[in-house]
C-alpha positions as CSV (number, residue, x, y, z in Angstrom):
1,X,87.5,169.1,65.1
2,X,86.9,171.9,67.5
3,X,87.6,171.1,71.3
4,X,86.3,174.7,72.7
5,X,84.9,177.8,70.7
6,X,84.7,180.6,72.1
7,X,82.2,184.0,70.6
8,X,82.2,187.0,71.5
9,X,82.9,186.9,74.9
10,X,82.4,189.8,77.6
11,X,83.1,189.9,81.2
12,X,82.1,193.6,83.0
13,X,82.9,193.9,87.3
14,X,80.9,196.6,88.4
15,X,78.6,199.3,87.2
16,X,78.0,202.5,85.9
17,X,81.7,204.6,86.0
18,X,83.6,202.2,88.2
19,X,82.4,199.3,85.2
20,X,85.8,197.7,84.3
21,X,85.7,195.9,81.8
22,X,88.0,192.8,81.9
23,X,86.9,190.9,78.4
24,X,85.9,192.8,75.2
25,X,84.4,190.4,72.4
26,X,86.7,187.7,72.5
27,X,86.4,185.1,69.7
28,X,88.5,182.2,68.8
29,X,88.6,178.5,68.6
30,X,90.7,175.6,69.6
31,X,91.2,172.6,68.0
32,X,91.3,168.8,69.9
33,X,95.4,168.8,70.6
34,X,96.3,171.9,70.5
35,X,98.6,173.7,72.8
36,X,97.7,177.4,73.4
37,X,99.7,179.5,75.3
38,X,97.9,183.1,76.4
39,X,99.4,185.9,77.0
40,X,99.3,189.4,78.5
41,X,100.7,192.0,81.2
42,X,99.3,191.8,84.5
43,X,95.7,193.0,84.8
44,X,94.8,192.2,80.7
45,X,92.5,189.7,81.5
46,X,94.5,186.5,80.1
47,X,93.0,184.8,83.7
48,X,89.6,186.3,83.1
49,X,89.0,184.6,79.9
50,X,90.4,181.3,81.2
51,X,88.0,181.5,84.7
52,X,85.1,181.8,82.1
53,X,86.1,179.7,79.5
54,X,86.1,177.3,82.6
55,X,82.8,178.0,84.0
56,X,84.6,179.2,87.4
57,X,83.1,183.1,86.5
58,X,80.2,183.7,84.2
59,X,80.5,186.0,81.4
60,X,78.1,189.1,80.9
61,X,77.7,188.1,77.5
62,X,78.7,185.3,74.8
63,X,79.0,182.0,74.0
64,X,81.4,178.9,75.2
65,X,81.1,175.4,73.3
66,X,83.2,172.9,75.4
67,X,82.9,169.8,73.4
68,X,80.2,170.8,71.5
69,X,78.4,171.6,74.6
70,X,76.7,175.2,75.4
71,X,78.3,175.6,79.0
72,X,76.4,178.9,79.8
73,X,73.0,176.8,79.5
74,X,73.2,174.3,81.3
75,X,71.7,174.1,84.6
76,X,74.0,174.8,87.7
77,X,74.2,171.6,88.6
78,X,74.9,170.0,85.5
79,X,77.5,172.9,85.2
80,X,79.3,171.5,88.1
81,X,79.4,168.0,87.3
82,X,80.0,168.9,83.3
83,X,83.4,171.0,84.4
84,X,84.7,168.2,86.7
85,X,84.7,165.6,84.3
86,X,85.6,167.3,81.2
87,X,87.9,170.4,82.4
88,X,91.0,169.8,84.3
89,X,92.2,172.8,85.9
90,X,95.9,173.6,87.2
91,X,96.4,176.9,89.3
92,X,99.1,179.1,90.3
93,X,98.5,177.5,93.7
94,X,98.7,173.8,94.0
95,X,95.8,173.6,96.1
96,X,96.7,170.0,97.5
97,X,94.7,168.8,100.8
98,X,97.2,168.7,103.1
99,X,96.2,165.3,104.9
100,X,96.5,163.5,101.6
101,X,98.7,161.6,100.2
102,X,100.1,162.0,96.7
103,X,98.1,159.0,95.4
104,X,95.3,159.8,97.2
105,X,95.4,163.8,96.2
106,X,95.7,162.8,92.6
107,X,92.2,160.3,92.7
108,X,90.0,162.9,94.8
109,X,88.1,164.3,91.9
110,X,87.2,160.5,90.5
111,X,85.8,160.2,95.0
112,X,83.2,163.5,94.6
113,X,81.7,161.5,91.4
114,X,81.6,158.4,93.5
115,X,83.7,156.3,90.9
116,X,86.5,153.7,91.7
117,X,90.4,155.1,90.3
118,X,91.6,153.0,87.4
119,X,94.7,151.8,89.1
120,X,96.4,151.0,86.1
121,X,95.9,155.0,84.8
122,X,96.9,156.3,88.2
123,X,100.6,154.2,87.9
124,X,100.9,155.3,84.7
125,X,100.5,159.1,85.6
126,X,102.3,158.8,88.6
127,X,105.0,157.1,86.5
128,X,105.0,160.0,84.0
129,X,104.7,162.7,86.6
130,X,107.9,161.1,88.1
131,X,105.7,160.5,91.7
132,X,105.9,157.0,91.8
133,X,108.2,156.8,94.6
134,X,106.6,159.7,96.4
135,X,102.8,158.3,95.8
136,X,102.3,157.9,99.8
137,X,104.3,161.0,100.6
138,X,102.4,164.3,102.0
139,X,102.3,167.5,100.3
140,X,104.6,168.7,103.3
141,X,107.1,166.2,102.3
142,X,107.4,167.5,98.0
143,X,109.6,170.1,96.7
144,X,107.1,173.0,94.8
145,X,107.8,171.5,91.6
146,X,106.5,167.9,92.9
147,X,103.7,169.5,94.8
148,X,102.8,171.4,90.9
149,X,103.0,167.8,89.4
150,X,100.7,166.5,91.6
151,X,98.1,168.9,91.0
152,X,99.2,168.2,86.9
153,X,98.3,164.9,87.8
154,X,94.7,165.6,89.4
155,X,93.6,167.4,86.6
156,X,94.7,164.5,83.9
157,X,92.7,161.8,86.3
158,X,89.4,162.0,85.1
159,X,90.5,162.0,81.7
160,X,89.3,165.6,80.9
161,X,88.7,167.1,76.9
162,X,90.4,170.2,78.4
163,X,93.5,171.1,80.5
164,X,93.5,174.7,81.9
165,X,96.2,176.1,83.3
166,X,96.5,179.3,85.1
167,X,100.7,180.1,85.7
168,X,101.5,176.7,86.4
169,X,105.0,177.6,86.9
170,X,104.6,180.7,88.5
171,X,104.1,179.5,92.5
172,X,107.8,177.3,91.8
173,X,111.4,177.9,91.3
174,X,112.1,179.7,88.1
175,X,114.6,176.9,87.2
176,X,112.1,174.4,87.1
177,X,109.5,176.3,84.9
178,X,110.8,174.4,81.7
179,X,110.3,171.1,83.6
180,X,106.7,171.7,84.3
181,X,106.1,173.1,80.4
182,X,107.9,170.4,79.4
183,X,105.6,167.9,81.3
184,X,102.7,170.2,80.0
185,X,104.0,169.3,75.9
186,X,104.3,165.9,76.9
187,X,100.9,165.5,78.2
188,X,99.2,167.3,74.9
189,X,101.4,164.8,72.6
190,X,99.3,162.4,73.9
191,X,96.4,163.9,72.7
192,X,95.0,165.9,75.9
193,X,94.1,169.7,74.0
194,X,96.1,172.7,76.7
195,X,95.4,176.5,77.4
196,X,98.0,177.8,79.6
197,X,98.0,181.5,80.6
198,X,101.7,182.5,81.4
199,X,103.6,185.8,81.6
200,X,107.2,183.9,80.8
201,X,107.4,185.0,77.2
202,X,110.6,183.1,76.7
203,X,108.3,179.8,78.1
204,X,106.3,180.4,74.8
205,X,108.9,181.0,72.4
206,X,111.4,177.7,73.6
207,X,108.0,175.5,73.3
208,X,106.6,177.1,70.0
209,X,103.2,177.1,70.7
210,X,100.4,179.0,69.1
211,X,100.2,182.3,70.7
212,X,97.0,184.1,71.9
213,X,97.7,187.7,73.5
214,X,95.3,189.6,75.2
215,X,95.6,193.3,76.0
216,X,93.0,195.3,77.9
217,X,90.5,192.7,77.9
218,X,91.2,192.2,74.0
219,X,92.6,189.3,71.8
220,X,94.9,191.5,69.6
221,X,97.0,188.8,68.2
222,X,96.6,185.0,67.6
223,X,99.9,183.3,66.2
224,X,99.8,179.9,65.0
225,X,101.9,177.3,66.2
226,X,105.5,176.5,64.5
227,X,105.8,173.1,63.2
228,X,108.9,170.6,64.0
229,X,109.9,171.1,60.2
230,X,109.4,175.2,60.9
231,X,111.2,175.4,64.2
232,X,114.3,173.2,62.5
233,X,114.2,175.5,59.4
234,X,113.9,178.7,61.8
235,X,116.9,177.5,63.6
236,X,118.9,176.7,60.6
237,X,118.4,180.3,59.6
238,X,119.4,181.7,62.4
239,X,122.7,179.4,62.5
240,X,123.5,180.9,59.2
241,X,122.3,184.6,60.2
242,X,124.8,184.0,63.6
243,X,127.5,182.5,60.9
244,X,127.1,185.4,58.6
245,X,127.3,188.0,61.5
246,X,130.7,186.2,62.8
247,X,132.1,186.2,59.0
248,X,131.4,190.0,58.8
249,X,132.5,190.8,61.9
250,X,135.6,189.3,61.5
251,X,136.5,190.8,58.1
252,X,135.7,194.4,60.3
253,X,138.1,193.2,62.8
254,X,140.7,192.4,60.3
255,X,140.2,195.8,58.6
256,X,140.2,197.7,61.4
257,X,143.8,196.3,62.4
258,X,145.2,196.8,59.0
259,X,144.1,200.4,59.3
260,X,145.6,200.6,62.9
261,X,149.2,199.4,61.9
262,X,149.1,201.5,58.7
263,X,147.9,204.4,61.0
264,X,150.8,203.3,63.2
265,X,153.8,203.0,60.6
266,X,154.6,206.5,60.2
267,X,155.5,206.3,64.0
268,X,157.5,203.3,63.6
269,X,161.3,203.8,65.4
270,X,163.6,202.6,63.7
271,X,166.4,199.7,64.8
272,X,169.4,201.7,66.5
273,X,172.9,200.7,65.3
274,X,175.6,202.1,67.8
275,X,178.1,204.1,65.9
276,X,181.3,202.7,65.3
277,X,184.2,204.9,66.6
278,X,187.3,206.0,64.5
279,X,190.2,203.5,65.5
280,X,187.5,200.9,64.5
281,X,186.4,203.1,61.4
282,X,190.2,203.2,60.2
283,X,191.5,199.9,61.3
């Protein structure tokens, strides 16, 4: 079953000669529980298609099914309420209101749509988020990586078809990017379909994830995702490859120094013996 579908989606800024345009007929479509990583060099449009795709832009022209819903026609207002309780979004920027507390940052999107927080989901999240013992701490108080969980966390509370995220880890220590993808994978095990836009090419290839790059506004490749059973099969390959390499290189090594001491004998000196003297000779 399709979570999103995506047709032939444009996006222009501007007109006449300065018309750039940052999406050219971009078509795919995501199945409920995927994990899609999108890719791209700065300026390709990666976060282009992901602001439309999430109603935050509008396209100049195509079509985005969310759900089997027609985003583009709905009515503003619908729009609005539509993308809050169906799209969780995670930026670069944590975006966290600073006079909130974890717990409280977490549950703000369930207060706009006037609905009481199921406390047993909330512990549960801020159990896997690792927050529970930072639930009634302030954003001033968390590390960038906690601050990035918490805003993980606000986007998961209402339960949404659709988790987008815009470089989650690229506003946090570089060390702890593979804890937030990590947390990411975790999250779509359980069922919660991802697109994450990312520039961390070695992010996409530890995680295996189906691959969609983008390059001048254009998908130019889609990879699919590698199976548990293909990644362990990949790496066994590659152990045997790295085996096969050492083997060879070895024999080379054991070549190369026969050579160099049969290059060497000719040059060999010889043991001295001290010359006996006559008395010694005739005695």
């Amino acid at each position: 079953m399709n979570i999103l579908e995506v047709q032939d989606l444009c996006k222009t800024y501007g007109k006449g000669e300065a018309a750039v345009q940052a999406l050219r007929h971009a078509t795919f479509t995501v199945r409920k529980g995927e994990f899609i990583a999108i890719i791209g060099e700065s300026g390709s449009g990666k976060s282009t298609l992901l602001n439309v795709v999430g109603a935050l832009d509008k396209a100049t022209s195509g079509k985005v099914w969310i759900d089997g819903q027609d985003i583009f026609s709905m009515p503003e207002k619908k729009l609005t309420v539509f993308r809050r309780q169906h799209i969780g979004f995670i930026f670069q920027s944590f975006n966290l209101i600073p006079e909130l507390n974890v717990e409280q940052n977490i549950t703000f999107p369930l207060l706009l749509d006037y609905k009481r927080p199921d406390q047993r989901f909330v512990n549960e999240l801020l159990n896997v988020l690792g927050l529970t013992e930072r639930r009634h701490h302030l954003p001033s108080q968390l590390s960038g990586g906690q601050q990035q969980r918490v805003a993980i966390g606000r986007a998961l509370v209402t339960r949404p078809a659709l988790i987008l995220a815009d470089e989650p880890t690229g506003n946090i220590d570089p060390a702890l990017s593979y804890e937030i993808v990590d947390l990411l994978s975790a999250i779509n095990e359980r069922g919660t379909t991802v697109l994450m836009v990312t520039h961390e090419h070695s992010l996409v290839k530890h995680f295996h994830k189906r691959i969609i790059q983008i390059h001048s506004g254009e998908i130019v490749a889609d990879t699919a995702a590698i199976s548990k059973e293909q990644q362990a099969a990949a790496q066994a390959v590659a152990t045997q490859e790295t085996v096969a390499v050492d083997r060879e290189a070895i024999r080379r090594a054991k070549e190369a120094r026969a050579k160099a001491d049969a290059d060497a004998q000719p040059y060999a000196t010889k043991e001295f013996t001290a010359p006996q003297n006559n008395d010694q000779a005739n005695g």
